[in-house]
C-alpha positions in Angstrom: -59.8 20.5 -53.5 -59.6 24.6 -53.4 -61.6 26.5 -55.7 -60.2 27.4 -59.3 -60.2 30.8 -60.6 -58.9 31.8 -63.9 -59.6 34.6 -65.9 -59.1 35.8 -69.3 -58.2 39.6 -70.1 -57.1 40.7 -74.1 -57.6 44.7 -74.4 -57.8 44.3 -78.3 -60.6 42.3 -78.3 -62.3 44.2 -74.8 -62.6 41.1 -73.2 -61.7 40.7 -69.8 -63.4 37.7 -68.4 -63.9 35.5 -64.6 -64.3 32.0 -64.5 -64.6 30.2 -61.1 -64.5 26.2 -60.7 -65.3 25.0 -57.0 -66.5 21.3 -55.5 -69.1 21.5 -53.2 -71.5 18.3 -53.4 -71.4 18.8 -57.0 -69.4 20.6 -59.5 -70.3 24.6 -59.6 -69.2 26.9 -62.3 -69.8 30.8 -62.7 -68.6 32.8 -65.0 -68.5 36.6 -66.0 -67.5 39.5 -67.3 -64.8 41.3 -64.4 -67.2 43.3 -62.7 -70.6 42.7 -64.1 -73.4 39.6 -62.8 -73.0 36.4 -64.4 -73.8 33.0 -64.9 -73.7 30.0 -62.9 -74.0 26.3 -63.5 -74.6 23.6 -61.2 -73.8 19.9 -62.6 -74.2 17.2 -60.0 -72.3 14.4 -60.1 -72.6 10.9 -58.0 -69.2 11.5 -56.1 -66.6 13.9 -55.4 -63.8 12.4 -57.4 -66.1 12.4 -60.4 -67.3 15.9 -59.6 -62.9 16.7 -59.1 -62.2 15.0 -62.6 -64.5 17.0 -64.2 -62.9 20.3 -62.8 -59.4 19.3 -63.7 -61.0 18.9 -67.2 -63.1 22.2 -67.6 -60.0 23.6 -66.3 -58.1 22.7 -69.0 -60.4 23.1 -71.6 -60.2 26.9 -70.0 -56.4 27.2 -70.0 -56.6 26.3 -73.6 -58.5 28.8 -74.8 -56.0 31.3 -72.9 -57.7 31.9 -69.2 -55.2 31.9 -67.1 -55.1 30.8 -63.4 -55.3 33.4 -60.4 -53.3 32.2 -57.2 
């Protein structure tokens, strides 16, 4: 599965925010502000399908919350 990467921009509020999902062995996340250094999480998980369900999830938690996806 290719890497996910949605971000989240509102001018009003001066957000403009980067959020990457990506399967390697485990599930990696990092998130930021555009432009500045951020944060990353590692979660392992036993298999890749688990590791892939969990993506799809975080990913629409994300979308919820009004990050959108970058093609």
């Amino acid at each position: 599965m290719p890497a996910i990467t949605l971000r989240r921009i509102d001018h009003a509020r001066n957000m403009h925010r980067y959020y990457r999902l990506d399967v390697q062995p485990d599930l990696f996340g990092e998130w930021r502000r555009i432009g500045q250094p951020g944060r990353m999480r590692v979660e392992p998980y036993p298999t890749a399908a688990q590791a892939e369900e969990r993506m799809r999830l975080q990913q629409a938690a994300k979308q919820g919350r009004g990050y959108t996806r970058i093609w």
